[in-house]
C-alpha positions in Angstrom: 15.9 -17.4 -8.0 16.2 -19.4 -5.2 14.3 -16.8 -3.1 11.5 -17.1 -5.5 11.6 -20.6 -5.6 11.6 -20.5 -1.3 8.3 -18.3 -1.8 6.4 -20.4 -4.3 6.8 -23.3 -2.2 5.5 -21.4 0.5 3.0 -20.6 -1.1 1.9 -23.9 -2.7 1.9 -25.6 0.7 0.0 -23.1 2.1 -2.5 -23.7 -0.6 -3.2 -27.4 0.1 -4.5 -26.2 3.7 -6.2 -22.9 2.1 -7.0 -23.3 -1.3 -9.3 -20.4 -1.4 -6.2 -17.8 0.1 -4.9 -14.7 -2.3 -1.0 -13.7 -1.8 0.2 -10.5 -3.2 3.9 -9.9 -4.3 4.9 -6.3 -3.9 8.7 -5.1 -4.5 9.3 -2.0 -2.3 12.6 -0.5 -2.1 14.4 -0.8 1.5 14.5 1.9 3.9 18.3 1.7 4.0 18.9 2.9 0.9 17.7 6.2 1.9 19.1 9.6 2.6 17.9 13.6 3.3 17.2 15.5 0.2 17.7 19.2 -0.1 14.3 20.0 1.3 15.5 18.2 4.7 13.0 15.8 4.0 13.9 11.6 3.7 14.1 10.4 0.0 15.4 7.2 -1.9 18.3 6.7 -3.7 16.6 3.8 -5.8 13.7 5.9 -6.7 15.9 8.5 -7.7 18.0 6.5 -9.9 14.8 4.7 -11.4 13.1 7.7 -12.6 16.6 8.9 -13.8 18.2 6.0 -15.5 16.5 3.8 -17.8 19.1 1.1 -16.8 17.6 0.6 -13.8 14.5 0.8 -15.2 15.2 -2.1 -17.6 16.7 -4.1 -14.3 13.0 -3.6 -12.4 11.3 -4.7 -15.9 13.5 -7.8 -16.2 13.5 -8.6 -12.4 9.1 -8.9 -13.0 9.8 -10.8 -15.9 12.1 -13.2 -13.1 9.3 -13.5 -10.7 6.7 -14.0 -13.1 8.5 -17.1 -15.0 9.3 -18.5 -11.2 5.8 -18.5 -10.0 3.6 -18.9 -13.3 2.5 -22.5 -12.2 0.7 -20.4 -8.6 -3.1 -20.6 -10.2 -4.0 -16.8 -11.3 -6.7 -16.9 -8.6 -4.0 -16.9 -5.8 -1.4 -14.6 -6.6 -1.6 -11.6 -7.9 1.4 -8.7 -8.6 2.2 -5.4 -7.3 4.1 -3.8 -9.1 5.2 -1.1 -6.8 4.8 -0.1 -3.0 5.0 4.1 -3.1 6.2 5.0 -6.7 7.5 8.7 -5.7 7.9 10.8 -8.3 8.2 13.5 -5.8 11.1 15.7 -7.1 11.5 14.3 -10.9 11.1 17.8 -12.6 8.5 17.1 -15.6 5.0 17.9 -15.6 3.5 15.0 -17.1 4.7 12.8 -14.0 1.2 11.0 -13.9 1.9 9.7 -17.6 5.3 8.8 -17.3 4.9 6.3 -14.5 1.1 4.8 -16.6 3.8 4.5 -19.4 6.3 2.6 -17.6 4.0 1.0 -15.6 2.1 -0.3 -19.2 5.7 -1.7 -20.0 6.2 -3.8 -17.0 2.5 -5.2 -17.1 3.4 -6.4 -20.5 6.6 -8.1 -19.3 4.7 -10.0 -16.9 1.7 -10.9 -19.2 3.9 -12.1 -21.9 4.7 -14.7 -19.5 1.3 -14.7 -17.6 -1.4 -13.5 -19.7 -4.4 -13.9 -16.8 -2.1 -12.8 -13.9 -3.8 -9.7 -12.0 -1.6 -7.0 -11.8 -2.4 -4.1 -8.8 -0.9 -0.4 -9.6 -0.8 2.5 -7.2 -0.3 6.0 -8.0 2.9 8.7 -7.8 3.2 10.6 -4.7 3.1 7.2 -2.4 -0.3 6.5 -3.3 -1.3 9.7 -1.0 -4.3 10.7 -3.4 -6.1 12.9 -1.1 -2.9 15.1 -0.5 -2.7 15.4 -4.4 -6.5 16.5 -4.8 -8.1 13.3 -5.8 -6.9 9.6 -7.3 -7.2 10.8 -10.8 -4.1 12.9 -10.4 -1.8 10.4 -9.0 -3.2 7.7 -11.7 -5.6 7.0 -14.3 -6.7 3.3 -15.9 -3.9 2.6 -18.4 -4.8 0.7 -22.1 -4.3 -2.5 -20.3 -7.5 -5.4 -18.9 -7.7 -7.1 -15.1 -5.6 -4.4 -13.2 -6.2 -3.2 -10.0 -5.9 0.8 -9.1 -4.4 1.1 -5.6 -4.0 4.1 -3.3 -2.9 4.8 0.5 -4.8 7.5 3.0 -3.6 8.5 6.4 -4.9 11.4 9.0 -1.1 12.3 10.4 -1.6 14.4 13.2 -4.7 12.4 14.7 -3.7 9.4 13.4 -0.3 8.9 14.5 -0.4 9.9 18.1 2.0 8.0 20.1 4.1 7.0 17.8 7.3 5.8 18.8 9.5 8.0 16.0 7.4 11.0 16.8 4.5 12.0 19.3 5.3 9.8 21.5 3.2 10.1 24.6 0.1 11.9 22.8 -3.2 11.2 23.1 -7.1 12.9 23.3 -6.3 14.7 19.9 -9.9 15.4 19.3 -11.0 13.3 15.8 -10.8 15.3 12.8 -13.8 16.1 10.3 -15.9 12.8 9.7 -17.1 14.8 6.8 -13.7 14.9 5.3 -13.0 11.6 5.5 -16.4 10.3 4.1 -15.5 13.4 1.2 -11.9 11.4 0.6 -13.5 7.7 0.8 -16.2 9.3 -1.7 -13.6 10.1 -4.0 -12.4 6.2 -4.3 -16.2 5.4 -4.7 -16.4 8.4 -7.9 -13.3 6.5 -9.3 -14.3 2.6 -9.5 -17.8 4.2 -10.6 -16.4 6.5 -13.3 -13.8 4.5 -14.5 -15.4 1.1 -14.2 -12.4 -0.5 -12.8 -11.5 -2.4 -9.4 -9.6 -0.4 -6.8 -8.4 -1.1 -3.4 -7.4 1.2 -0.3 -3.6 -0.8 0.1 -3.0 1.2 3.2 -4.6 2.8 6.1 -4.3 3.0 9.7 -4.6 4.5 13.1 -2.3 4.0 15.8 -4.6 1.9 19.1 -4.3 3.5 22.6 -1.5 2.1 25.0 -1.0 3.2 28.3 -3.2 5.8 28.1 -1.5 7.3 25.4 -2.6 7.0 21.8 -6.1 8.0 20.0 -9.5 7.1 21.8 -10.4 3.7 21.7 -13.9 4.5 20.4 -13.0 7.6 17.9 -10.4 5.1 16.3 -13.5 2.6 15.2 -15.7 5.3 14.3 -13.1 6.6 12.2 -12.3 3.0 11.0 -16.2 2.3 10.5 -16.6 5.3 8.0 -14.0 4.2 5.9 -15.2 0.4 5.9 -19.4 1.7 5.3 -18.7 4.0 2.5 -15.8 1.5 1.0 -16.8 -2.2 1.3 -20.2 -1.7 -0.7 -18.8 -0.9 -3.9 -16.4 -3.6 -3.5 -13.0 -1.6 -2.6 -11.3 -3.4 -0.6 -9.0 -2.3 2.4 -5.5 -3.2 4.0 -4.6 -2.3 7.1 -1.2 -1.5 8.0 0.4 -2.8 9.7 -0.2 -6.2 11.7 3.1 -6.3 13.7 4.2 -3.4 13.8 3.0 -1.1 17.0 1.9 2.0 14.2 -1.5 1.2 13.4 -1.5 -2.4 14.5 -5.1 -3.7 14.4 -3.7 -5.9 17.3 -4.0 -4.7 21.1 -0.7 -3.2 22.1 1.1 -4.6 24.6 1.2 -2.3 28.1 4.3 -1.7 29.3 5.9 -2.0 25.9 4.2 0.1 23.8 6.7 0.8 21.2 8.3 -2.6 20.3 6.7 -4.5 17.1 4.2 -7.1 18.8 5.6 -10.9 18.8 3.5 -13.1 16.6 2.5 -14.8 19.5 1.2 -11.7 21.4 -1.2 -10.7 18.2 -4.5 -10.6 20.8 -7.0 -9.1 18.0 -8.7 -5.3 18.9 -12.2 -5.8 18.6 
């Protein structure tokens, strides 16, 4: 409660200066509470245990119902809730894992608009959001029964996109930029969705590491890559978040030579036109 109470004051003061400025609360679980699952690959604990126990599951719906009761006086127009960064669903062994997650997903939505009714409520879809590794939005998520919810996903090129990145690849760079016609194809795919399903949906994440040093994607195939996805999103409203601002991976801040691989001090963010 009393971080809660910390944020909405935050945030109401921030509003006096910026009354026209949107904040988003996202619950995420943390990265130490992970460990290597039997396909050698990194998984969570928590997301383990949430898909497995419907304790837990009960906590997460009665910790929204917390930070909805502790920030219902933040106008609806400023803060909206996510309700989830990455649901996984990656090894849960049922075939319907789409519906399971729109189901418990429908139940926490009505936790938080039984407090408030008006708030805007973003969901992303299983398998991290990664739609166009799971052949298309549609089969991560569809629209659940449920009015003023906003259908996020997450997109990123690995092997182009990450070169130079300090946990792996570092010191790459001139990896020649992949298909534009693939990546106008996946963009597309957002576009088809909103359209089909008449229903607001963002791009929470996306990035391309900059160059540093030398090293790193070229400066001009990461803004044509970066143009394609804003010209084919932006006019049918989707909107985009870049990740991340501090951090050296995809910062759209210049990195800082000689250090490529530290996060970038707030007072070092020099924008990359």
């Amino acid at each position: 409660v009393a971080k809660l109470t910390s944020i909405k004051k935050q945030i109401l003061e921030t509003l006096i200066k910026y009354p026209d400025a949107v904040f988003v609360i996202s619950l995420k679980p943390g990265f130490e509470v992970m460990k290597i699952c039997t396909d050698g690959l990194e998984c969570s604990f928590w997301h383990e245990s949430f898909e497995e126990n419907k304790e837990v599951r009960e906590a997460f719906n009665n910790l929204w119902g917390l930070i909805s009761k502790v920030l219902s006086d933040v106008p609806d127009d400023n803060l909206a809730f996510n309700l989830l960064n990455e649901p996984q669903f990656e090894r849960m062994k049922a075939w319907n894992k789409r519906e399971i997650w729109q189901q418990w997903a429908t139940e926490i939505v009505d936790v938080i608009r039984g407090v408030s009714p008006q708030r805007t409520i973003i969901i992303e879809g299983i398998h991290k959001g990664l739609f166009a590794r799971n052949n298309g939005p549609s089969k991560i998520i569809t629209p659940i029964a449920r009015k003023n919810i906003v259908y996020a996903f997450h997109y990123y090129n690995e092997e182009w996109g990450k070169q130079d990145q300090a946990d792996k690849l570092e010191g790459v760079s001139g990896l020649p930029l992949p298909s534009l016609s693939k990546l106008k194809s996946n963009m597309q795919q957002l576009v088809d969705y909103t359209k089909h399903y008449k229903v607001p949906v963002v791009l929470t994440e996306i990035g391309v590491n900059g160059p540093c040093d030398g090293n790193g994607p070229l400066q001009k195939d990461r803004a044509t890559y970066s143009a394609v996805v804003y010209e084919t999103l932006v006019p049918s409203s989707i909107g985009i978040t870049w990740w991340s601002l501090e951090s050296h991976n995809n910062t759209p801040y210049q990195r800082i030579s000689g250090d490529c691989y530290n996060d970038i001090h707030e007072k070092k963010l020099i924008p990359d036109k």
